[in-house]
C-alpha positions as CSV (number, residue, x, y, z in Angstrom):
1,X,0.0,0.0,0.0
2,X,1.6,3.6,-1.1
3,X,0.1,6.9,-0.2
4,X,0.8,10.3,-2.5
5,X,0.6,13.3,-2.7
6,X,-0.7,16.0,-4.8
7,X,-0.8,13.5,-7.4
8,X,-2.3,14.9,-10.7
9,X,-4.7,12.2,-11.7
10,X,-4.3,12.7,-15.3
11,X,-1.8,9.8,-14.7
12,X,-4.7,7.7,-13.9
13,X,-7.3,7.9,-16.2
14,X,-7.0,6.6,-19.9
15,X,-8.3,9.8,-20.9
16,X,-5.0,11.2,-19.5
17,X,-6.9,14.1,-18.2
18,X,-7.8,15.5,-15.0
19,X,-6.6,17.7,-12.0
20,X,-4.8,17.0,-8.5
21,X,-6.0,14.9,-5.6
22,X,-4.4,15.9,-2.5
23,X,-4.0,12.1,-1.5
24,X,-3.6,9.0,-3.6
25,X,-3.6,5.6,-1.6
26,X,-2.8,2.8,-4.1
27,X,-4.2,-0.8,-3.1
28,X,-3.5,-3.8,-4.7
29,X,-5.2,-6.8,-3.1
30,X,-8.9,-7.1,-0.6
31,X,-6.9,-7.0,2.4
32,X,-5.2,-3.4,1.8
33,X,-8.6,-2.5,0.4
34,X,-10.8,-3.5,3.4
35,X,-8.2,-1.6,5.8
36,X,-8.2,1.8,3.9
37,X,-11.9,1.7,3.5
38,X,-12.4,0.9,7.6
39,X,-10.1,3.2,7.9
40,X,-11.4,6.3,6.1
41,X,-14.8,5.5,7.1
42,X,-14.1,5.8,11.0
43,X,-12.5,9.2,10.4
44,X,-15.1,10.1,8.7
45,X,-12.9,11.1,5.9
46,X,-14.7,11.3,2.1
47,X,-13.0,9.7,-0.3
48,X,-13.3,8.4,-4.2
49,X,-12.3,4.9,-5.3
50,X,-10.6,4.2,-8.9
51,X,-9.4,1.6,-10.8
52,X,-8.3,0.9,-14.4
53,X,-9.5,5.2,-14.6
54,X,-11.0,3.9,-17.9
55,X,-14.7,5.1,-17.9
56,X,-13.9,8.3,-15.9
57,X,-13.4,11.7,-16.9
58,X,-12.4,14.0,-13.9
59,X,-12.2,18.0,-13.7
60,X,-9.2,19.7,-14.4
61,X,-9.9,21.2,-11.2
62,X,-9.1,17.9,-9.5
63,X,-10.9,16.4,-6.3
64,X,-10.8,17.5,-3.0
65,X,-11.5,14.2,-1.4
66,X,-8.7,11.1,-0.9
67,X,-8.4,8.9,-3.7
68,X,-8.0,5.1,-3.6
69,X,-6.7,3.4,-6.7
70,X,-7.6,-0.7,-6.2
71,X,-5.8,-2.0,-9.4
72,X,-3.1,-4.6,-9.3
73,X,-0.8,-5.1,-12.4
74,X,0.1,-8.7,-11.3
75,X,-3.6,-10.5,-11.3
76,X,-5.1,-12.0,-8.6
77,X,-6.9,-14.9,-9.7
78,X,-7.7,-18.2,-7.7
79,X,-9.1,-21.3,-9.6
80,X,-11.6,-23.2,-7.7
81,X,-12.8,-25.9,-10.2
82,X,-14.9,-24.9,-13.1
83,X,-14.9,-21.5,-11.3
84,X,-12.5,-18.4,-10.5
85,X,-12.1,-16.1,-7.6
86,X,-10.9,-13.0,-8.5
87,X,-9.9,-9.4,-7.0
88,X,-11.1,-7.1,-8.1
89,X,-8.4,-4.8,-8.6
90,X,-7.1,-7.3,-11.5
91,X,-7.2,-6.2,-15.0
92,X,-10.3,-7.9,-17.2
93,X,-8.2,-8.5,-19.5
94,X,-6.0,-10.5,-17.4
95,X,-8.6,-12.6,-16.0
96,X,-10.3,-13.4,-19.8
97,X,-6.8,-14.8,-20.7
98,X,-6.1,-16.4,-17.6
99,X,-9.4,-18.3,-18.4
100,X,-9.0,-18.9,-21.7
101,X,-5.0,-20.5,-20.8
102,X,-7.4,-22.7,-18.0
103,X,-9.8,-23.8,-20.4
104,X,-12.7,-22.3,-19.2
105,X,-14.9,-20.5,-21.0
106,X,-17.6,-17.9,-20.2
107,X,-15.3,-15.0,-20.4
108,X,-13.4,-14.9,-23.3
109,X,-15.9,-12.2,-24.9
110,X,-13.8,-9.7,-21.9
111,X,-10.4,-10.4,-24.4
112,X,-9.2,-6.7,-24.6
113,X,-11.8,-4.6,-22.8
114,X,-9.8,-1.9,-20.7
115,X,-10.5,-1.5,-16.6
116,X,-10.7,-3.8,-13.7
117,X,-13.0,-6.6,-12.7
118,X,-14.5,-4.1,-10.4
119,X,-15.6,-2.0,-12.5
120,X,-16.4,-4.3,-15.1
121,X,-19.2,-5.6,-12.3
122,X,-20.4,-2.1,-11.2
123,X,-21.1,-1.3,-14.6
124,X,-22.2,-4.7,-16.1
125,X,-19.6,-4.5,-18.9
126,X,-19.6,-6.9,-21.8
127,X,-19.5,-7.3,-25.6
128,X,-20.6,-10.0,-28.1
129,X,-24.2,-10.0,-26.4
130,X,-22.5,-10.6,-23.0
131,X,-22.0,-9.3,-20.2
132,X,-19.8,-10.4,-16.8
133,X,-23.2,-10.6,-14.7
134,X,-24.2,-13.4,-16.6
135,X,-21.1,-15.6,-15.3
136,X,-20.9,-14.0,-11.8
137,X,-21.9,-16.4,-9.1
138,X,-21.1,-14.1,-5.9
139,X,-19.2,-11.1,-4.6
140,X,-18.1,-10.0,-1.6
141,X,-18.7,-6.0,-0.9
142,X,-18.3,-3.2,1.4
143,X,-21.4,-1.9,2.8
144,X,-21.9,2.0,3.1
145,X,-21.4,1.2,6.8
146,X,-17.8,-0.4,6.1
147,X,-19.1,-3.7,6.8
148,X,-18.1,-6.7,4.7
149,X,-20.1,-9.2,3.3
150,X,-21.3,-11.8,0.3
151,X,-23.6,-11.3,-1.7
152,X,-25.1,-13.3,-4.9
153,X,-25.7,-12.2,-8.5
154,X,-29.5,-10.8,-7.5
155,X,-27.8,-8.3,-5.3
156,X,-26.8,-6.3,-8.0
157,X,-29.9,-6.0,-10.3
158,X,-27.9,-6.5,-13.5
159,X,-29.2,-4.6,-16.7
160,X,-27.7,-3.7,-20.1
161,X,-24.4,-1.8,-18.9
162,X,-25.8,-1.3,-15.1
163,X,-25.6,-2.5,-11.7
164,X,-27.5,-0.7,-8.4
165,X,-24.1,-0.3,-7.1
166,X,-23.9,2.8,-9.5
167,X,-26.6,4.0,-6.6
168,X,-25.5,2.2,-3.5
169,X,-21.6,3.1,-4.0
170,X,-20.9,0.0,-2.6
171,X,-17.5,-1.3,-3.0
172,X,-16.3,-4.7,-4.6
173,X,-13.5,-6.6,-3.0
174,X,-13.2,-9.9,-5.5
175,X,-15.6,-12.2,-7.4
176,X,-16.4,-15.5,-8.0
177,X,-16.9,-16.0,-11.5
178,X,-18.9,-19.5,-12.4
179,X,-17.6,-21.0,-15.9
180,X,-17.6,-24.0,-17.9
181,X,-14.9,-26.6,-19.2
182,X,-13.8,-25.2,-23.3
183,X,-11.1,-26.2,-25.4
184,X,-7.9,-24.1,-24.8
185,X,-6.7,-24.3,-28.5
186,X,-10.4,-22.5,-29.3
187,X,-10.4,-20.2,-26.6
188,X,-6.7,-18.7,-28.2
189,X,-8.3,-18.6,-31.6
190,X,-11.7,-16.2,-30.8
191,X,-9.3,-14.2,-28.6
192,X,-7.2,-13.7,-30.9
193,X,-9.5,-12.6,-33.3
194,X,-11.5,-10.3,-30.9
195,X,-8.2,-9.0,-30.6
196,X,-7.8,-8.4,-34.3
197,X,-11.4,-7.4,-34.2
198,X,-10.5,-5.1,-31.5
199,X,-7.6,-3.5,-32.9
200,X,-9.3,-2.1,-36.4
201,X,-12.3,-0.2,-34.6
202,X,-10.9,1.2,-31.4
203,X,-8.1,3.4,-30.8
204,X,-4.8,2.8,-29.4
205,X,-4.6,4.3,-26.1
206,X,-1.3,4.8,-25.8
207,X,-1.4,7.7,-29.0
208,X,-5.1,8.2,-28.6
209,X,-5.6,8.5,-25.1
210,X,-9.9,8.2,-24.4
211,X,-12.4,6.0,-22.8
212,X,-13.9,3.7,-25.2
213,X,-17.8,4.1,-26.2
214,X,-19.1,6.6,-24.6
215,X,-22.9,6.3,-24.9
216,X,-24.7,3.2,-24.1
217,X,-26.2,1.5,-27.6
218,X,-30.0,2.5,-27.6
219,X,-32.6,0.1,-26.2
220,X,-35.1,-1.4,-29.0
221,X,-38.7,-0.5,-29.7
222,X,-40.0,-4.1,-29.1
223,X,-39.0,-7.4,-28.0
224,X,-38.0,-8.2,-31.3
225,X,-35.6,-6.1,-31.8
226,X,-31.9,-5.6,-31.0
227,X,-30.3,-3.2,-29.7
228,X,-28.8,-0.3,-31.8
229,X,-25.2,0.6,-31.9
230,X,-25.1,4.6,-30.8
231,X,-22.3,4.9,-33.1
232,X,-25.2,4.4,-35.7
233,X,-27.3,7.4,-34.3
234,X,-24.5,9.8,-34.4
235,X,-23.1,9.1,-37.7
236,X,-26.2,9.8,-38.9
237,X,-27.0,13.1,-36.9
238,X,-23.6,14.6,-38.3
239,X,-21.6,14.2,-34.9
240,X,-18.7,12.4,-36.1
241,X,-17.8,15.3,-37.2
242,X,-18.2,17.8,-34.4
243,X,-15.2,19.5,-31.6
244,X,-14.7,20.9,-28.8
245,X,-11.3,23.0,-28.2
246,X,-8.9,19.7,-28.1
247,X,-11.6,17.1,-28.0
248,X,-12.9,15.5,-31.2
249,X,-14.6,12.4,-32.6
250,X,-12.0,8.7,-33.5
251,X,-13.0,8.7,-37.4
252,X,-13.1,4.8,-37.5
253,X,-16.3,4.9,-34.2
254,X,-18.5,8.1,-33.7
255,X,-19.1,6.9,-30.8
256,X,-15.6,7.3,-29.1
257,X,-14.0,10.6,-27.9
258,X,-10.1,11.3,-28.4
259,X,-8.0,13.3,-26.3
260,X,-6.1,15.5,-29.4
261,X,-3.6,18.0,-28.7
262,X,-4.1,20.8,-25.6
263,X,-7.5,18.8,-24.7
264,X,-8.8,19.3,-21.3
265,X,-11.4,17.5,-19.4
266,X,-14.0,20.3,-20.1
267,X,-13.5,19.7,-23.3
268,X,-14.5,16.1,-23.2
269,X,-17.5,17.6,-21.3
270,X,-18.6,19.8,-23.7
271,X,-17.9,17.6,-27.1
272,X,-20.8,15.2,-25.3
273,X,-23.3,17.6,-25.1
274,X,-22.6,18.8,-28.6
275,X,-23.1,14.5,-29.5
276,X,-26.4,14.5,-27.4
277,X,-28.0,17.6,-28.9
278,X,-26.8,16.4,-32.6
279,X,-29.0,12.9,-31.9
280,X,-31.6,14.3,-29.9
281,X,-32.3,17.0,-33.1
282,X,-32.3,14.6,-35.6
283,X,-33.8,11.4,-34.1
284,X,-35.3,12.8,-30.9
285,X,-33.2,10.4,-28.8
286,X,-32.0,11.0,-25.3
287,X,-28.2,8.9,-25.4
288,X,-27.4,7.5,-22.4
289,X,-23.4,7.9,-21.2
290,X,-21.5,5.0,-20.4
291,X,-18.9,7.0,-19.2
292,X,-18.9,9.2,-16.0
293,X,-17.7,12.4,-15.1
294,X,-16.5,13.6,-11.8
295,X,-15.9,16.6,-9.6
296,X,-16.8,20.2,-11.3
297,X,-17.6,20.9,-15.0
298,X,-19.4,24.3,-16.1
299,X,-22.4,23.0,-17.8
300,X,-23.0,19.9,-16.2
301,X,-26.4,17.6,-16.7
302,X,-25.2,15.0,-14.2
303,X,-21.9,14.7,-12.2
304,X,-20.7,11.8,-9.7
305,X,-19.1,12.0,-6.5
306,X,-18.9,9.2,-4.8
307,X,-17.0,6.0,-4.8
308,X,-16.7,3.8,-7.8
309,X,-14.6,1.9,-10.4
């Protein structure tokens, strides 16, 4: 466990943008985790929680409360038979191959999504036409009071990219994940391949710094239906093309925001409303984001402040 200070979290977000915290305590496993949280909560002491920083935007003003970043480079991962227990500060990514090089499948679709298993519960990621609350067999939490304790998959009211622990603020410690017995030589194959798939629509992070899709695909009109990709919407409402100071639109997905040159978070925030108004005028659709903005932006529809991934 390391503690910092005056840390500008631009260094922790994949958006490579944001202000100072005036403390950063860095946790790697449950047991670090548990103790900071105890900790801060009998003090009394506010605080944010962070992980992979890869669905957040945060104000170039920074934070004023204590950060805790619960990410662990080096995964965490127990197999326990035809399931996994996982921290979950490890990377997704790391636990899809670590399952795919155990043979057990259920999460390869995970190959290459950005963040934490923490966050990829709390907001019910997925891709392929699944998502990790379909696999997830229990949890165990901290309760707003700091208590821990287990919970099972109807604890967290699962829906298309949402958990109630958006609401609650609850915090994840590690996960079982249930899975079934594949064959390893397939699994390598479709990751490989999402990988490939991967690589020709999304960005690379490391020269485009942003956070992925950032509006949910839009619910269907009738059971029959599927879901539509965003993307779709705002091609078509002329928003691909649209900036904001440093902020503009990835040309291969309208649906993704890049960081270009002397780009600040307010930027971001303001590029998004631009995308929402674009949709809302042509197809009079409300999008939904996916990815969440914290502390103070001039403007602001919606702004979080409490603890999540």
């Amino acid at each position: 466990m390391k503690t910092l200070k005056d840390v500008p979290l631009s260094q922790y977000t994949t958006f490579q943008l944001g202000g100072p915290c005036p403390c950063l305590i860095e946790c790697l496993g449950p047991d670090e985790l548990i103790a900071t949280v105890q900790k801060l909560k009998k003090v009394h002491e506010p605080f944010l929680l962070i992980g992979g920083g890869s669905n957040l935007v945060i104000s170039d003003h920074g934070l004023v409360p204590t950060v805790i970043r619960y990410l662990s480079e080096t995964p965490l991962i127990e197999r326990r038979d035809q399931a996994v227990l996982v921290a979950a500060s490890t990377l997704l990514d790391d636990l899809a191959l670590f399952c795919a090089d155990e043979g057990l499948g259920g999460l390869n679709y995970a190959t290459g999504i950005p963040g934490t298993v923490g966050g990829a519960v709390v907001g019910n990621a997925g891709a392929w036409g699944r998502q990790v609350g379909d696999a997830l067999k229990s949890a165990r939490i901290i309760d707003a009071e700091g208590r821990v304790k287990t919970v099972g998959p109807e604890y967290f009211g699962f829906s298309y990219r949402h958990s109630l622990l958006k609401e609650s603020n609850e915090i994840i410690i590690d996960v079982e994940f249930a899975l079934t017995p594949a064959d390893r030589a397939l699994l390598a194959r479709e990751r490989a391949e999402i990988l490939k798939k991967r690589a020709e629509k999304h960005p690379d992070l490391t020269r485009e710094p942003c956070a992925g899709s950032f509006f949910r695909n839009i619910e269907p009109s009738s059971q029959a239906q599927r879901r539509q990709a965003a993307g779709w919407f705002l091609e078509e409402s002329g928003a691909k093309n649209l900036k904001a100071g440093g902020a503009y639109i990835f040309e291969k997905h309208a649906n993704i925001i890049i960081k270009g040159r002397g780009a600040c978070s307010q930027d971001v925030h303001d590029l998004h409303l631009k995308m929402m108004e674009a949709v809302k005028r042509k197809f009079g659709l409300q999008l939904v984001r996916e990815v969440r903005f914290v502390g103070k932006f001039e403007h602001a529809l919606q702004a979080d402040s409490q603890g999540f991934w």
